[in-house]
LORO-43845 format. One record per residue (C-alpha): residue in three letters; x, y, z. Coordinates in pm, whole numbers. Example, Ala and Ser with C-alpha at 12.3 -4.5 7.8 and 13.67 -1.06 7.14 Angstrom:
<recs>
REC rest      X      Y      Z
REC  ALA   1230   -450    780
REC  SER   1367   -106    714
</recs>
This chain:
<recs>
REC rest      X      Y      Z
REC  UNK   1688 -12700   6321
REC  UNK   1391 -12847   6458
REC  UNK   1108 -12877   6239
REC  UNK    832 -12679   6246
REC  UNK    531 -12785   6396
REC  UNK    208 -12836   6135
REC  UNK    -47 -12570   6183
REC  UNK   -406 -12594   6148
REC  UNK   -553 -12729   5813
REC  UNK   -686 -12375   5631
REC  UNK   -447 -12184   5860
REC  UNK   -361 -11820   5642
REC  UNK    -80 -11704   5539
REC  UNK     31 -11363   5441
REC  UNK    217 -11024   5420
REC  UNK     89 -10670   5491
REC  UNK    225 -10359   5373
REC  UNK     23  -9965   5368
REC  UNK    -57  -9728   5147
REC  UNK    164  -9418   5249
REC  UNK    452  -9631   5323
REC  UNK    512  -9782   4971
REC  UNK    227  -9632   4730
REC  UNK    443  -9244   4631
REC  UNK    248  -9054   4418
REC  UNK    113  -8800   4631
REC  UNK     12  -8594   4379
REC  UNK   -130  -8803   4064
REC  UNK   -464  -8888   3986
REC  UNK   -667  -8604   4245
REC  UNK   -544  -8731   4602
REC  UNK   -521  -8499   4804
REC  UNK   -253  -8422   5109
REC  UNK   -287  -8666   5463
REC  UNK   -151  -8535   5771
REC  UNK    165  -8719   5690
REC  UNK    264  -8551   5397
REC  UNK    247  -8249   5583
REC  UNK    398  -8422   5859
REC  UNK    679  -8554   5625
REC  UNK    726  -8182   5484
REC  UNK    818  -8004   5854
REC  UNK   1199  -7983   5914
REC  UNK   1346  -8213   6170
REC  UNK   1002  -8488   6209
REC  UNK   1202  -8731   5986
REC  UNK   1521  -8890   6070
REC  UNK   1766  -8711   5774
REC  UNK   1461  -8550   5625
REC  UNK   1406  -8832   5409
REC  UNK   1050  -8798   5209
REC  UNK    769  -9068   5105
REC  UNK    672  -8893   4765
REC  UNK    823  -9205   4563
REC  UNK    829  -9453   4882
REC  UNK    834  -9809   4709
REC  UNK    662  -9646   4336
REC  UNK    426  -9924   4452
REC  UNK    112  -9701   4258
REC  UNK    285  -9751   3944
REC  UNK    438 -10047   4038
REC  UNK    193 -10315   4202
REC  UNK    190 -10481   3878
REC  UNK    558 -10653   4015
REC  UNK    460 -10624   4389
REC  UNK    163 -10890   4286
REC  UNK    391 -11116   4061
REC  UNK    668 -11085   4416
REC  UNK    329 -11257   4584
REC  UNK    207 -11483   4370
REC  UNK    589 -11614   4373
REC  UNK    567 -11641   4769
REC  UNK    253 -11843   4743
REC  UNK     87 -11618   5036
REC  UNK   -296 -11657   5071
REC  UNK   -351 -11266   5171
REC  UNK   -217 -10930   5124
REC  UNK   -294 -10659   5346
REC  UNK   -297 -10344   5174
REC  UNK   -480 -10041   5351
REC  UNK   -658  -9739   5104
REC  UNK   -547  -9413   5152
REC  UNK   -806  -9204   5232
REC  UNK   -690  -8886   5094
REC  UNK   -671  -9062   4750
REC  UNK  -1074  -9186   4747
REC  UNK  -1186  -8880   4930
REC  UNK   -903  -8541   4883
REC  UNK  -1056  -8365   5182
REC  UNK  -1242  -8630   5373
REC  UNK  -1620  -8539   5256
REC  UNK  -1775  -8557   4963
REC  UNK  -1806  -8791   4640
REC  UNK  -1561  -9038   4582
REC  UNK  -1255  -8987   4381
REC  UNK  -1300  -9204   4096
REC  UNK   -959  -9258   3953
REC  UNK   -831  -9316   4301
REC  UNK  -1108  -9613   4377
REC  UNK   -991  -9699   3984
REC  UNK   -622  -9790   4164
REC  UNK   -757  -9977   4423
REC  UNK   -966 -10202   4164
REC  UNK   -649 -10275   3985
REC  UNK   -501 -10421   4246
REC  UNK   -749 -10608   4369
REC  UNK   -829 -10758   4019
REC  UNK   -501 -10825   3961
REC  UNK   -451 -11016   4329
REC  UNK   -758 -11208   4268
REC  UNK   -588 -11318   3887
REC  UNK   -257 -11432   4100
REC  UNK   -449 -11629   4328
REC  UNK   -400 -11406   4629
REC  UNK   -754 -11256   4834
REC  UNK   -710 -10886   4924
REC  UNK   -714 -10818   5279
REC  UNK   -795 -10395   5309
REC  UNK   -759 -10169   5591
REC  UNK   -949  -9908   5575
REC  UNK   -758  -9638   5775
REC  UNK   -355  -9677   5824
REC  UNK   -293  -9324   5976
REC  UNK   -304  -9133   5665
REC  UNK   -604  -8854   5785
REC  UNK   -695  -8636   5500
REC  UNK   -524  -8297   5599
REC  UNK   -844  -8081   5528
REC  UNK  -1020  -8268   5880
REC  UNK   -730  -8198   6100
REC  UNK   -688  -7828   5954
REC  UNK  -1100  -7812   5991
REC  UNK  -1133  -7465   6158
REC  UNK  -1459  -7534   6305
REC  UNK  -1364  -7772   6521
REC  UNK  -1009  -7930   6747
REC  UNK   -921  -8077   6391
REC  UNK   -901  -8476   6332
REC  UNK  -1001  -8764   6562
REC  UNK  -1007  -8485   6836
REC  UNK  -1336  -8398   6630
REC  UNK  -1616  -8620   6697
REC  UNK  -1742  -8565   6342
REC  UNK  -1436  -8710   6202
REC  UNK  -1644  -9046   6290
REC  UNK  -1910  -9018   6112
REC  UNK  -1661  -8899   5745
REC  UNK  -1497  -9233   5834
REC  UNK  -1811  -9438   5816
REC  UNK  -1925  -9272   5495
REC  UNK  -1591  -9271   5326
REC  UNK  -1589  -9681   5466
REC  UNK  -1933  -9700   5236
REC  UNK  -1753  -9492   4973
REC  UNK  -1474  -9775   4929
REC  UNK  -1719 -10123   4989
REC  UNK  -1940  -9988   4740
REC  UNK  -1661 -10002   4454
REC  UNK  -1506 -10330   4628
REC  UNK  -1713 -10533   4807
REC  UNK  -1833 -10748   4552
REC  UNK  -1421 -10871   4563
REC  UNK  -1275 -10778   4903
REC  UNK  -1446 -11017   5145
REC  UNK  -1162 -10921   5451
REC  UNK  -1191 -10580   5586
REC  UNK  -1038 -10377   5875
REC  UNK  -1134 -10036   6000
REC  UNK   -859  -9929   6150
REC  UNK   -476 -10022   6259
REC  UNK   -351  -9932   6584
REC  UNK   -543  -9689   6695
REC  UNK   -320  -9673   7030
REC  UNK    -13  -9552   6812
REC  UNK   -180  -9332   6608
REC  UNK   -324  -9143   6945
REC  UNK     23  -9165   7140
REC  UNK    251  -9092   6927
REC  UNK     18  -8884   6706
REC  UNK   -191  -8698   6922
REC  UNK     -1  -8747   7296
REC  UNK    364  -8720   7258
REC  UNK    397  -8544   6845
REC  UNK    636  -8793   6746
REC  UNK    409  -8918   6434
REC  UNK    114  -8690   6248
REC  UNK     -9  -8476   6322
REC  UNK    215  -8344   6578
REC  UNK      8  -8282   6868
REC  UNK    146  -8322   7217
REC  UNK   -142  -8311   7437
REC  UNK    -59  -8601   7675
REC  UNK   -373  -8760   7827
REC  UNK   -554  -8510   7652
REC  UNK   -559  -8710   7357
REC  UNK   -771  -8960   7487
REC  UNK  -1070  -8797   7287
REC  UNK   -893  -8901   6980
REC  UNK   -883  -9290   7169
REC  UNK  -1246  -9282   7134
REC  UNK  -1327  -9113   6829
REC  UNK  -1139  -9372   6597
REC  UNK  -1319  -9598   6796
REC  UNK  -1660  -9466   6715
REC  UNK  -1525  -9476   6371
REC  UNK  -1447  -9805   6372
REC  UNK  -1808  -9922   6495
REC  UNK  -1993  -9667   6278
REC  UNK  -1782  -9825   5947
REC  UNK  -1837 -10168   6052
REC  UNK  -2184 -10089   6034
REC  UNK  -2118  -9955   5688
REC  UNK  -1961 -10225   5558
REC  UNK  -2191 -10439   5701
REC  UNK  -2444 -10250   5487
REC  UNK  -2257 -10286   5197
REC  UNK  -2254 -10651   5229
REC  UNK  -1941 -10706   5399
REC  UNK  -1845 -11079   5533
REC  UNK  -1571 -11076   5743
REC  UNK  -1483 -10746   5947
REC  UNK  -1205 -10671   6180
REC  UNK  -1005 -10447   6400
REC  UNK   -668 -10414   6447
REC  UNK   -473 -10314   6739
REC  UNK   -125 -10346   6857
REC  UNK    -76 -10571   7144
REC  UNK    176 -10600   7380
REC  UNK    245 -10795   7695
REC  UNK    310 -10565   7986
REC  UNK    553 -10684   8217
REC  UNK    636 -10572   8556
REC  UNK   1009 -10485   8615
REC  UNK    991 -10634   8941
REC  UNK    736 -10768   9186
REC  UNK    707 -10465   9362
REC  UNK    349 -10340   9427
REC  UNK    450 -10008   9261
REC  UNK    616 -10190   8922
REC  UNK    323 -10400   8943
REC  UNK     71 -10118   8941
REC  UNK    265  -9967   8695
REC  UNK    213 -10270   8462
REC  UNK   -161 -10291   8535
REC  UNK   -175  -9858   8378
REC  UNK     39  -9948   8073
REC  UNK   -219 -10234   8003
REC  UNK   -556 -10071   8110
REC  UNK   -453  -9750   7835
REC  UNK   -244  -9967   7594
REC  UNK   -505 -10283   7561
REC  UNK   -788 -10231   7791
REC  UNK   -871  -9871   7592
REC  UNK   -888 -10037   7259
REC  UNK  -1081 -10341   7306
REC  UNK  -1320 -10354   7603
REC  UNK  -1542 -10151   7481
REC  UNK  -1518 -10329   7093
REC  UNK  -1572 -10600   7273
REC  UNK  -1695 -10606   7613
REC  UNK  -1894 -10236   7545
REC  UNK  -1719 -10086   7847
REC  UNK  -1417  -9877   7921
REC  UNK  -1187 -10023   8148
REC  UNK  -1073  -9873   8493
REC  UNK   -906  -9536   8433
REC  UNK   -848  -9427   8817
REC  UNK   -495  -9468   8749
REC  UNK   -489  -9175   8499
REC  UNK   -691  -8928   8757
REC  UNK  -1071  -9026   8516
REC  UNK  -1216  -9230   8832
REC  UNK  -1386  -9556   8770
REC  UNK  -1473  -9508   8441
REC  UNK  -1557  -9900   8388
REC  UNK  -1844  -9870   8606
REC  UNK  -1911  -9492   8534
REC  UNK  -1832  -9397   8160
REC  UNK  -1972  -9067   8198
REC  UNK  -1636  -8984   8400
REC  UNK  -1529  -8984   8024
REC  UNK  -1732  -8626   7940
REC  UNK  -1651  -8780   7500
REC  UNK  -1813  -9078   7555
REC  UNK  -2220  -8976   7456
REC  UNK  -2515  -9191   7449
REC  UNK  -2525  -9494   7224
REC  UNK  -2144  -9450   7196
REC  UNK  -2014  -9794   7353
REC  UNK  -2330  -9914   7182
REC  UNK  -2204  -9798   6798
REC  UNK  -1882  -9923   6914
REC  UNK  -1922 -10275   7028
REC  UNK  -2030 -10385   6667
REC  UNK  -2019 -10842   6639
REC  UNK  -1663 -10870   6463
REC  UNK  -1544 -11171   6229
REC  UNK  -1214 -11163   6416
REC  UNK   -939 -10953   6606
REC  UNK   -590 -10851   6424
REC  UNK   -291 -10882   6659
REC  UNK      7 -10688   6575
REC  UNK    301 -10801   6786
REC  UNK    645 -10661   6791
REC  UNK    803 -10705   7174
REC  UNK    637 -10688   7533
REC  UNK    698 -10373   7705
REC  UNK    865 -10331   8068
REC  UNK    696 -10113   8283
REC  UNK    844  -9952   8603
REC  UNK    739  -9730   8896
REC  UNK    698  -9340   8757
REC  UNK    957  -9068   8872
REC  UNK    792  -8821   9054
REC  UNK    817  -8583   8755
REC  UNK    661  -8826   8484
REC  UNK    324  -8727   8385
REC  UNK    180  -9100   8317
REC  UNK    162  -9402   8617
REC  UNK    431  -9593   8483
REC  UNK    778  -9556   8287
REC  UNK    898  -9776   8004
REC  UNK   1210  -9942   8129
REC  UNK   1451 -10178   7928
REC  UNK   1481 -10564   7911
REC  UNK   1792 -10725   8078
REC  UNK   2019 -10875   7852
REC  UNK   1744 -10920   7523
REC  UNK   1865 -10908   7199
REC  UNK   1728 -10627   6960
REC  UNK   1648 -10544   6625
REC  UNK   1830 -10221   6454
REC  UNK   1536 -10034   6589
REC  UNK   1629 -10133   6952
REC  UNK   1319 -10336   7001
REC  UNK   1340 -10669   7246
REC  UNK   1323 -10958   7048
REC  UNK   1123 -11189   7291
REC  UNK    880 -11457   7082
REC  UNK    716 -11599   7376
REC  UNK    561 -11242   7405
REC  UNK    343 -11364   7101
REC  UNK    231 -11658   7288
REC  UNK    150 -11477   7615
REC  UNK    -43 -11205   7383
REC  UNK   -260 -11486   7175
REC  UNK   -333 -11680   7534
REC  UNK   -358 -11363   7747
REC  UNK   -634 -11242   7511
REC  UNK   -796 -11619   7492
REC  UNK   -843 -11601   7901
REC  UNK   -925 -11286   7947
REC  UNK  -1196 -11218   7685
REC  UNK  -1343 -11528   7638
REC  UNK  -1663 -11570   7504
REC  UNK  -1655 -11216   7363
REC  UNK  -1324 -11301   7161
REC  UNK  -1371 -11359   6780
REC  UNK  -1109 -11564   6619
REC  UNK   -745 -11419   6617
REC  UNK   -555 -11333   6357
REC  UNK   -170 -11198   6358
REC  UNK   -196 -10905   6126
REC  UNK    130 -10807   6152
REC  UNK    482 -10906   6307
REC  UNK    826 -10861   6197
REC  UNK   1122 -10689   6255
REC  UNK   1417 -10443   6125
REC  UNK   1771 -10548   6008
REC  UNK   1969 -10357   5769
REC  UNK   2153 -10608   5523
REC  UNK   2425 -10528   5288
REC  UNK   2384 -10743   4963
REC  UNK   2663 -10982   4893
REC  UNK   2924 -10994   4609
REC  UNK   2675 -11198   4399
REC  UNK   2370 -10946   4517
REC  UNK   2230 -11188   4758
REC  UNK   2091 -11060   5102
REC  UNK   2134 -11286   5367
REC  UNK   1908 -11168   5658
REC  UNK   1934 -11466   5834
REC  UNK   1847 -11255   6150
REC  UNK   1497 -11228   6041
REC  UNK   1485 -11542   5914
REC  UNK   1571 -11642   6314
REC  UNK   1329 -11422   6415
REC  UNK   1004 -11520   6196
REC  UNK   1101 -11849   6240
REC  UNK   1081 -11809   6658
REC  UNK    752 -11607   6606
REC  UNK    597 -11871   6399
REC  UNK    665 -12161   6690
REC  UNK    528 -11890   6925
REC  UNK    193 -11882   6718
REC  UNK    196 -12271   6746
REC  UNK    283 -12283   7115
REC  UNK    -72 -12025   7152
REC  UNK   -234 -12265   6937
REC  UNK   -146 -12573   7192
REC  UNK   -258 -12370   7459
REC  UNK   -615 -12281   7289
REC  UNK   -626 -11989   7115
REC  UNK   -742 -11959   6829
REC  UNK   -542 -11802   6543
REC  UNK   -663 -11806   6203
REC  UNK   -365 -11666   6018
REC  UNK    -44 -11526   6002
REC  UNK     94 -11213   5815
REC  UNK    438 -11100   5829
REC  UNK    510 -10704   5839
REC  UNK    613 -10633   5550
REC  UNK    659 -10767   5174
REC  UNK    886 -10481   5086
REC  UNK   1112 -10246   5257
REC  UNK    910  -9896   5333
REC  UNK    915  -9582   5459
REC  UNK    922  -9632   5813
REC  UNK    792  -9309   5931
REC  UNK    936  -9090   6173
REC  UNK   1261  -9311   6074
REC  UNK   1186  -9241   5705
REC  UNK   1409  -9550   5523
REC  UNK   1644  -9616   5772
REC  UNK   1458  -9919   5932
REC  UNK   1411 -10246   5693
REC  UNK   1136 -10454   5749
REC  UNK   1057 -10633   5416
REC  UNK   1116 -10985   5275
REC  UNK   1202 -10775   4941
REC  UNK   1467 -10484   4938
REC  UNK   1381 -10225   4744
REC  UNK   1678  -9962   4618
REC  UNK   1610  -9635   4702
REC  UNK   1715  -9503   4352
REC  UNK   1566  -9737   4138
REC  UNK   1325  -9912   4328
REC  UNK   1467 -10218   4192
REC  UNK   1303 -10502   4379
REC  UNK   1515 -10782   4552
REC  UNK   1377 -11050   4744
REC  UNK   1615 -11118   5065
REC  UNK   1683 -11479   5217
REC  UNK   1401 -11436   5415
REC  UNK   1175 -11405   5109
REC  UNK   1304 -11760   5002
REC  UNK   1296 -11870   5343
REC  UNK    886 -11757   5397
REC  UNK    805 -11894   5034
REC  UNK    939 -12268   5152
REC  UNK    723 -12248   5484
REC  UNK    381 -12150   5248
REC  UNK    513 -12451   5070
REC  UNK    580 -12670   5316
REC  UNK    247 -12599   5546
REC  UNK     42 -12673   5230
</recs>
């Protein structure tokens, strides 16, 4: 194999993993129920109605999780807070012996050498805001903002004086399409381009928490979305226009107006110009893009595959359908594995934002293989070792071309619950049984420790 090329001097390295995925414990020490517990708890919205109550027993747990990182010799760990457990039903007082969690496992990452990375909001609403009566319920309610921003001031209160890396939010896209447009994720809601209220509301979360944490004394602040390249599937003007919807909704909605303070062109959706005329957006309110477009330390990047786009069929409600890639290999959830998509997403977002672009960070990228453990209890993924391995020369390749990527963290240190796939899909450098949550770190674990190493 070719050796890998030497990144930056002070370049990061990492894993990321979130709360309702691997934490269990819905119940223990005052949380109160998200959306996806109740989510998790209607027949037929997971895949063999498998549950999250224990997920990884990573609340009682992180004592091992930290050791399994200290061992890898990563720099960060992203970790997000769950909500529900610092504030039950969104408002009021903080939940003491849930921000008592939280500062147990940042003290203890801080005694292993490791600096805590913590996202603020990783899907898990508080169930009382969506079920609010006096309003559409969640981020369809603008107030939902402003409970995110205090809760924010809630958590960098107790932590600030140890976290120094924060981010607001992770990908808000996915949490509005496949939580509020289509109903495949919490809450359930199929409103289609309805949803776009709940587009802008995390957004004014996001800028009214930076300002929070900001406040609070926070140094380095970030948002972070999923990216994806969108790629014709052909040159014809209607698969090209198709591409150019995907990316105005998919990227354009969640990051000109962090940072360019503008909505990008929505004609394609039926909203008119709504660069040049945001009030074609009747959510959007004075001082909005304003709150919004808060100075940020850096960007996160989360990059699985690029997406193909097509020409609609007269019957599909959005410009565009998703189409399949010709001959790409996939993961076990059917995703393209293409690594120059990472490149084209780190130098796409270079050129096109410029100036206004803090520095980049990958936040999350990985992928899903099911392996069987051998007859000595070794699990050979090698396919995600292949796969890392490709992404890593990607991030290197952006790097040659100018962009400028601060860190790298792969998604995720253990195997999860997966949502709407519940444990079928296996992203983690660690296995983790489903009985005994027995930890076992996989080939790839070895493979990711010896590239910390070896970058050093």
């Amino acid at each position: 194999m070719v050796a890998m090329p030497r990144l930056p001097e002070g370049f990061a390295w990492g894993v990321a993993t979130s709360a309702f995925q691997i934490e269990g414990a819905p119940d223990e020490d005052g949380r109160g129920p998200s959306v996806w517990d109740a989510f998790v708890d209607t027949p037929g919205k997971i895949r063999d109605g498998h549950t999250a109550r224990t997920a990884c027993d990573h609340y009682r747990r992180y004592p091992e999780d930290v050791a399994l990182m200290k061992d890898l010799g990563v720099d960060y760990y992203r970790f997000s807070v769950s909500w529900p457990r610092v504030q039950p039903t969104g408002t009021g007082p903080a939940n003491a012996p849930g921000l008592d969690f939280y500062e147990r496992l940042v003290d203890a990452l801080l005694e292993a050498g490791v600096k805590p990375m913590a996202t603020l909001y990783h899907w898990d609403l508080p169930l009382a805001l969506e079920d609010d009566a006096d309003g559409p319920g969640g981020w369809l309610d603008r107030d939902t903002a402003h409970r995110f921003a205090e809760y924010a001031r809630l958590v960098a209160e107790r932590l600030g004086d140890r976290v120094d890396h924060w981010i607001t939010l992770n990908e808000p896209f996915e949490h509005m399409a496949l939580g509020y447009a289509l109903g495949e994720h919490a809450p359930g809601r199929t409103l289609l381009l309805d949803a776009l209220p709940a587009a802008h509301h995390q957004l004014l979360g996001h800028g009214l928490a930076t300002a929070a944490l900001r406040a609070a004394g926070a140094g380095h602040v970030m948002l972070t979305n999923s990216y994806t390249p969108a790629v014709p599937f052909s040159g014809n003007e209607s698969d090209l226009a198709a591409a150019s919807a995907y990316d105005a909704l998919h990227r354009g909605v969640f990051t000109d107006p962090v940072l360019l303070g503008r909505y990008p062109d929505l004609s394609a959706y039926g909203l008119g110009d709504t660069a040049a005329d945001p009030s074609a957006l009747p959510f959007v309110k004075d001082g909005d893009l304003a709150a919004i477009a808060q100075p940020l330390d850096g960007l996160g990047v989360n990059y699985y595959n690029p997406t193909r786009l097509a020409a609609p069929a007269p019957e599909t409600v959005f410009p565009f359908d998703i189409a399949e890639f010709d001959h790409a290999p996939t993961t076990d959830f059917d995703w393209p594995v293409i690594p120059s998509g990472l490149t084209q997403t780190l130098v796409d977002l270079t050129r096109d934002y410029g100036e206004a672009l803090p520095p980049l960070w990958v936040t999350e990228n990985g992928c899903s293989y099911d392996v069987a453990p051998g007859p000595d209890g070794a699990i050979d993924d090698h396919q995600r070792i292949d796969f890392l391995d490709a992404h890593v020369r990607a991030l290197a390749d952006a790097l040659d071309q100018g962009a400028d990527v601060r860190g790298y963290l792969v998604w995720s240190l253990l195997d999860n619950f997966e949502w709407a796939e519940g444990r079928h899909q296996k992203f983690g450098l660690v296995d983790v049984d489903e009985q005994t949550q027995d930890r076992t770190p996989k080939a790839s674990y070895h493979w990711y420790r010896s590239l910390i190493a070896d970058q050093a």
